[in-house]
Structure formats: structure tokens, C-alpha cells
N, C-alpha and C positions, 0 to 999 in steps of 0.2 A: 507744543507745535501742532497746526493745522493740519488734519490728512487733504489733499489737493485733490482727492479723489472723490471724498464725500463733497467737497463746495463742490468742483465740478458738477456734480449730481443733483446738487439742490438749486442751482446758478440754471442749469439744465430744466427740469422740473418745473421751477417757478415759471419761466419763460414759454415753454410749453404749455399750464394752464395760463397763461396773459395772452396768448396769442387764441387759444381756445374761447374763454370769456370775451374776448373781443371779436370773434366771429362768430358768436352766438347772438352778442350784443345786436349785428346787422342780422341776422334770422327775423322774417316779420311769420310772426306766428300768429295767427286767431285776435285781430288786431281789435281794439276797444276805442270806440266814438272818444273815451278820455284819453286815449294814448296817442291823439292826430290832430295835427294843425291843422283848421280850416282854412282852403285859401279860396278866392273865385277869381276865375279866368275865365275871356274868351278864347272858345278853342277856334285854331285856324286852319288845322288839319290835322288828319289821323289817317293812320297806315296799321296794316299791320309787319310786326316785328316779328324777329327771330323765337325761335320757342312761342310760338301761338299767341304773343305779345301781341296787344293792342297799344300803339303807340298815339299818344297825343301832344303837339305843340299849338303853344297859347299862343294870342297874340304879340305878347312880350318876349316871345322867342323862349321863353321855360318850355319843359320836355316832361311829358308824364307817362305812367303804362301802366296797362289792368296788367296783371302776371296771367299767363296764357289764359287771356281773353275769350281768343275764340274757342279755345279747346273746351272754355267753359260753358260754351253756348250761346256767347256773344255775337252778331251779326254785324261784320263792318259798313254793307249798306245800309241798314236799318239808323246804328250810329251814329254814321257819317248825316242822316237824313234827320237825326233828331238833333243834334249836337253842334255842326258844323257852323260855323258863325257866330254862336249862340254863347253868352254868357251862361257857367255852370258852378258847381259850390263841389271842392274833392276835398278830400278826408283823408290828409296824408299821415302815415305813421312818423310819430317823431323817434327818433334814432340819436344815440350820443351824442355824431356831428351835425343834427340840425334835422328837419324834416325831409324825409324820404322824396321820388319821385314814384314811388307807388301809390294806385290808387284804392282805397280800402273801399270810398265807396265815392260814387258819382251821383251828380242831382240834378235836375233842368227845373227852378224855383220847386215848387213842392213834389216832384216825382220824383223820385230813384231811381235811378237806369241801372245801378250795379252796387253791392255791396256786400263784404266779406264781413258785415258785422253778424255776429249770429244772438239768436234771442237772449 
């Protein structure tokens, strides 16, 4: 006979790390040029978001954000003045379900405006 007390425990356990590794899984940590879908949009405006979020939507109504942006020393009019209209190439992290809306790094054809890649 089964003690009901150890499944419980183990039933318990397992679920507790699946819910764990899966919120680990969306952690974008120290994110790698091989770990990011390229995609390019024209951006059509940018705001800034909550938590010092840099928010950007594309022309195609996709939504993107540097993670606090400004806190990093980002300038939304400087941004908005290089960016706005302007077709760009982001470096999004890919994640379980699909590529993120973070942006790991930003580009206006050969410059980089932003990027969490490190050497």
C-alpha cells in the first residue's frame, strides 16, 4: 500500500520545481547575439514605460522595450530623434514561447544605439 503522505510530497515538490524552471526559463539574463531572433521594424513611436521602460511600437502595431531604458542612461529625445520613422534591426531574446519583446540590442543600419550584449 501507498503512504498518501509521501505522493502528496513528491506530487507537491515536482510542481514546485516545474513552476520554478519555468519562471526561470522567462529570466532574460546576459542575453547572447545566438540566443535572439532578428527582426527589423519601422518604429512609429516610443514612450517611456513604467519601471524606466523604454517602450517602442512598430509600424505593424508590434510593441517592444529596452528594460529600464532610461535608468540606463537612455535619452528618449535623443531616441525618439534618431529612431522615430526610421527603419531598425532588434535582437530579441528567444524564450520557450517564441521571441521575447525585449530588446537586447538596437541598430539604425550599422550603428548601435543599445545593447546588453557584453564582450
Amino acid at each position: 500500500m501507498k503512504n498518501p503522505a509521501k505522493t502528496s510530497i513528491i506530487v507537491i515538490a515536482t510542481l514546485v520545481l516545474l513552476v520554478f524552471l519555468f519562471f526561470k526559463a522567462c529570466v532574460i539574463y546576459h542575453p547572447k547575439p545566438s540566443e535572439c531572433e532578428t527582426v527589423t521594424v519601422k518604429i512609429a513611436e516610443l514612450r517611456e514605460g513604467p519601471t524606466y521602460d523604454i517602450q517602442f511600437k512598430a509600424a505593424n502595431g508590434q510593441t517592444f522595450y529596452i528594460n529600464r531604458g532610461i535608468e540606463s542612461g537612455l535619452n528618449l529625445d535623443s531616441l525618439n530623434a534618431k529612431v522615430l520613422n526610421k527603419t531598425v534591426t532588434l535582437h530579441l531574446p528567444k524564450m520557450i514561447y517564441g521571441p521575447s519583446k525585449h530588446i537586447a540590442q538596437l541598430a539604425l543600419k550599422d550603428e548601435v544605439i543599445y545593447t546588453e550584449f557584453k564582450d
